[in-house]
ZADO-1210 file (C-alpha; in nm, 4 decimals, padded with zeros to 6 digits):
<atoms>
<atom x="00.8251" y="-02.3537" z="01.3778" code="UNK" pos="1"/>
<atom x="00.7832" y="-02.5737" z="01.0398" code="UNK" pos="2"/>
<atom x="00.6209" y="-02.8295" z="01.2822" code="UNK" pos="3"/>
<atom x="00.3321" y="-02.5627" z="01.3685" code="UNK" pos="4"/>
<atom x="00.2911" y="-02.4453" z="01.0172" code="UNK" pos="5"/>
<atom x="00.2833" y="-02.8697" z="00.8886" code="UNK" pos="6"/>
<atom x="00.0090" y="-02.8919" z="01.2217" code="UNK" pos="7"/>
<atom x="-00.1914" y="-02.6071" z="01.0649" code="UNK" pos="8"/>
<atom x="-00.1675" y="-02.7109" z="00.7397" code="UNK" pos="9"/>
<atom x="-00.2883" y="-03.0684" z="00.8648" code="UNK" pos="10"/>
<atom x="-00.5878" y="-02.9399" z="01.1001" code="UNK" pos="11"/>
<atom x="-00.6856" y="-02.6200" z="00.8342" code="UNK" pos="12"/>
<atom x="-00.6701" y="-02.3539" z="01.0068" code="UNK" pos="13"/>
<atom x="-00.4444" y="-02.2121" z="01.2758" code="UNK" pos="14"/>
<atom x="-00.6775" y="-02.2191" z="01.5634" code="UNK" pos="15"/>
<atom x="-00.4940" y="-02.5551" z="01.7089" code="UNK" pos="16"/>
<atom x="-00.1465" y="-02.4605" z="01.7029" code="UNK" pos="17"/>
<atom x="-00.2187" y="-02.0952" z="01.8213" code="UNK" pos="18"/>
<atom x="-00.4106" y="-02.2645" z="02.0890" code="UNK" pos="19"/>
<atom x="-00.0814" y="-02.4618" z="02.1926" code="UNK" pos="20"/>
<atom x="00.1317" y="-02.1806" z="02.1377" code="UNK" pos="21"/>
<atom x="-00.0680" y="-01.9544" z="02.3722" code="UNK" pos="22"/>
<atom x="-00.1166" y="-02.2295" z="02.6338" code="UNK" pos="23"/>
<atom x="00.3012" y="-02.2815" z="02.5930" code="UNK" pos="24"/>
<atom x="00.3832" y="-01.9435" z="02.6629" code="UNK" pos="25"/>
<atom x="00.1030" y="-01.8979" z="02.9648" code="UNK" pos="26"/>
<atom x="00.3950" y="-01.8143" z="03.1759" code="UNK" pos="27"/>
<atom x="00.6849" y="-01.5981" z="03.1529" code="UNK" pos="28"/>
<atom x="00.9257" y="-01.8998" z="03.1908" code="UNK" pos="29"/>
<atom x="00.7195" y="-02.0473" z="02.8763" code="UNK" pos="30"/>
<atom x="00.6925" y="-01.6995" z="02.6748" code="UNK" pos="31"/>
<atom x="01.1321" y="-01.7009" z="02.7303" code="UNK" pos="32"/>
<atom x="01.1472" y="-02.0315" z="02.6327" code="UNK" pos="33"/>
<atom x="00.9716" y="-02.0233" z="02.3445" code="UNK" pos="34"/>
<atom x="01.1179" y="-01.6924" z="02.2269" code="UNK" pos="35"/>
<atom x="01.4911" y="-01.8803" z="02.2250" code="UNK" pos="36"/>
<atom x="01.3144" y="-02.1429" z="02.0153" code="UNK" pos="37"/>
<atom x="01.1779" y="-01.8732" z="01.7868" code="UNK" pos="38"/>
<atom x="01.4816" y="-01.7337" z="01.6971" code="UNK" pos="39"/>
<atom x="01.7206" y="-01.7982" z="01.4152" code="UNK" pos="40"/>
<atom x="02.0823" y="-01.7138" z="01.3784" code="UNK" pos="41"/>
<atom x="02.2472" y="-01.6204" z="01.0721" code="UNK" pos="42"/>
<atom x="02.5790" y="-01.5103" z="01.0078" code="UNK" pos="43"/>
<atom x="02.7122" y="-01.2583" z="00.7334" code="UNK" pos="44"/>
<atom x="03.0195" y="-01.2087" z="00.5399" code="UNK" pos="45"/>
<atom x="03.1958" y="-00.9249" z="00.3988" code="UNK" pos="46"/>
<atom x="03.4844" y="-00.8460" z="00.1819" code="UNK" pos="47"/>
<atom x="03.7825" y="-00.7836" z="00.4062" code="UNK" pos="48"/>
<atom x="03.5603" y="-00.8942" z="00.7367" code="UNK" pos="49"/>
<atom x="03.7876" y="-01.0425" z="00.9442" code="UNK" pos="50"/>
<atom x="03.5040" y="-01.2429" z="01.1115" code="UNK" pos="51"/>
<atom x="03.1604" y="-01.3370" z="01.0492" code="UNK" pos="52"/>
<atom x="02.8652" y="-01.1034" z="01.2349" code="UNK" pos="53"/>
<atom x="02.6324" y="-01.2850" z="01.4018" code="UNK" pos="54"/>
<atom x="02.2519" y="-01.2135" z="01.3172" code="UNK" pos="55"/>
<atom x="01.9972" y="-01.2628" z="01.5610" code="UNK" pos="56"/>
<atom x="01.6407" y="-01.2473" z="01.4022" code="UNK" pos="57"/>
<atom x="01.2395" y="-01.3301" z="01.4076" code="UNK" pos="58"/>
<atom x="01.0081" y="-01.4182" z="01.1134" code="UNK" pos="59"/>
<atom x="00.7429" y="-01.1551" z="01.1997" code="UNK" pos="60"/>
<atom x="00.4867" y="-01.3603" z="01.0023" code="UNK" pos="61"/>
<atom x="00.5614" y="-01.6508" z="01.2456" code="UNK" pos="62"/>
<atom x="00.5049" y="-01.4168" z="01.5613" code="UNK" pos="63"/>
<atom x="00.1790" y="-01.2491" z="01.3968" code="UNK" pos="64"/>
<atom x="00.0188" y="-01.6251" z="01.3242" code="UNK" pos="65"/>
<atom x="00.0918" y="-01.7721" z="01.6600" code="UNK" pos="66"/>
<atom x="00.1350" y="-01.5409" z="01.9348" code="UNK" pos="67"/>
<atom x="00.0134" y="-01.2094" z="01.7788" code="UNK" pos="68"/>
<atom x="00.2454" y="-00.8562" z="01.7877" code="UNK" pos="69"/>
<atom x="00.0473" y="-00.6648" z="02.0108" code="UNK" pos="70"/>
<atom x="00.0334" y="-00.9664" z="02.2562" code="UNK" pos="71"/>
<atom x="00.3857" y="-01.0627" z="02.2201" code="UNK" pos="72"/>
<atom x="00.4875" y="-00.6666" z="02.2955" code="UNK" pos="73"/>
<atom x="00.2628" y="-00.6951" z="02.6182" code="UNK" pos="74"/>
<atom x="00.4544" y="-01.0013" z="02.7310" code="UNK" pos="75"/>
<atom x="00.8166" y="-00.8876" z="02.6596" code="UNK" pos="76"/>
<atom x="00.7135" y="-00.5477" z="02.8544" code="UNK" pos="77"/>
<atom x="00.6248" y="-00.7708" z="03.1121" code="UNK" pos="78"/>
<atom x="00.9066" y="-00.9700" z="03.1704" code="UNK" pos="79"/>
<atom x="01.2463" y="-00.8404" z="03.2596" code="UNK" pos="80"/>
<atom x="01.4902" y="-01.0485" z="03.0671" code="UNK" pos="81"/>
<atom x="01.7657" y="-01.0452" z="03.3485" code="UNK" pos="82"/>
<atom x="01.5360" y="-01.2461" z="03.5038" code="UNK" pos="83"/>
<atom x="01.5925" y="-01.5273" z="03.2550" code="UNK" pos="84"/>
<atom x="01.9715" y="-01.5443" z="03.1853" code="UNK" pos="85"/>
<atom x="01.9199" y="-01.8358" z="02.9933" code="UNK" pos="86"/>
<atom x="01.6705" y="-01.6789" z="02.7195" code="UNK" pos="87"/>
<atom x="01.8122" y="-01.3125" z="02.7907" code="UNK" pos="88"/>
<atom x="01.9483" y="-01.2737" z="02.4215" code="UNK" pos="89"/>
<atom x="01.6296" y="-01.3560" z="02.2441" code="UNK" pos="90"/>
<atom x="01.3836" y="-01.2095" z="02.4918" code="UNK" pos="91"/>
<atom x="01.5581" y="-00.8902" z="02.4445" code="UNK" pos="92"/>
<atom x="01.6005" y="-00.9554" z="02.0430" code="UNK" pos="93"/>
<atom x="01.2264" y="-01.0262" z="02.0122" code="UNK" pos="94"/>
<atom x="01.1607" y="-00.6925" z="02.1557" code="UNK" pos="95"/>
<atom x="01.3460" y="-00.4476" z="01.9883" code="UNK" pos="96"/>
<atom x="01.2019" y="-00.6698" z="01.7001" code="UNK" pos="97"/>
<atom x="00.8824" y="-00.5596" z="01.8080" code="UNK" pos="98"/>
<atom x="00.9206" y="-00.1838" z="01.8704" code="UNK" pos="99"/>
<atom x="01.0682" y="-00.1800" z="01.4818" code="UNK" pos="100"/>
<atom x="00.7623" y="-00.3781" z="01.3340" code="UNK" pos="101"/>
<atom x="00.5562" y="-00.1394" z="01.5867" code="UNK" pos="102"/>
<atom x="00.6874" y="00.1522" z="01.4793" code="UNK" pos="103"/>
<atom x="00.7566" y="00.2607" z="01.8217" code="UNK" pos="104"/>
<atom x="01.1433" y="00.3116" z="01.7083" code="UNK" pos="105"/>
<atom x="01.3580" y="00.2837" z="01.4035" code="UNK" pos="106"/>
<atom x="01.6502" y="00.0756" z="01.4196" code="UNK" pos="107"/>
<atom x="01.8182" y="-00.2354" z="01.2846" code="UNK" pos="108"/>
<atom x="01.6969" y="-00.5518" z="01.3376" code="UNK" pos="109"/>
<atom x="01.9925" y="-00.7024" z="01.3890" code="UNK" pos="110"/>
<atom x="02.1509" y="-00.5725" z="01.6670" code="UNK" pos="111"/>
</atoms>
């Protein structure tokens, strides 16, 4: 993602790396793909954690600059994440993501 923010940075606006991104994620197998490569993991500690807890998590900014909320809640509705076993973790990360920032539910982000 630092790549697309140096391109728009670079070109001046964000109209050439949102036009990659969108061409990139044309299909579902590209929209999976490049949810896995949108998500960070984190881990947290806490006093008398026996072992770190994994977070799984999106930069809403990043997903409202190149993709677009309402557009990436359309795709993830779309697709059914079994169908990608590979990306199923951050397909189904991104959306409940995207009901929270929605408002469609309340929850943690990091489940």
């Amino acid at each position: 993602m630092f790549q697309l923010y140096r391109w728009k940075d670079y070109s001046g606006s964000f109209d050439e790396p949102r036009c990659w991104i969108l061409d990139a994620i044309s299909t579902d197998d590209g929209f999976a793909s490049m949810a896995t490569r949108m998500m960070s993991t984190g881990t947290s500690h806490s006093w008398g954690d026996r072992v770190s807890k994994v977070h799984n998590m999106f930069n809403r900014e990043t997903i409202e600059d190149f993709i677009g909320i309402n557009v990436a809640k359309a795709r993830c509705d779309a697709i059914n994440p079994a169908d990608f076993s590979e990306h199923e973790l951050s397909l189904r990360t991104l959306h409940n993501h995207l009901e929270i920032w929605l408002g469609i539910k309340e929850g943690d982000l990091f489940y």
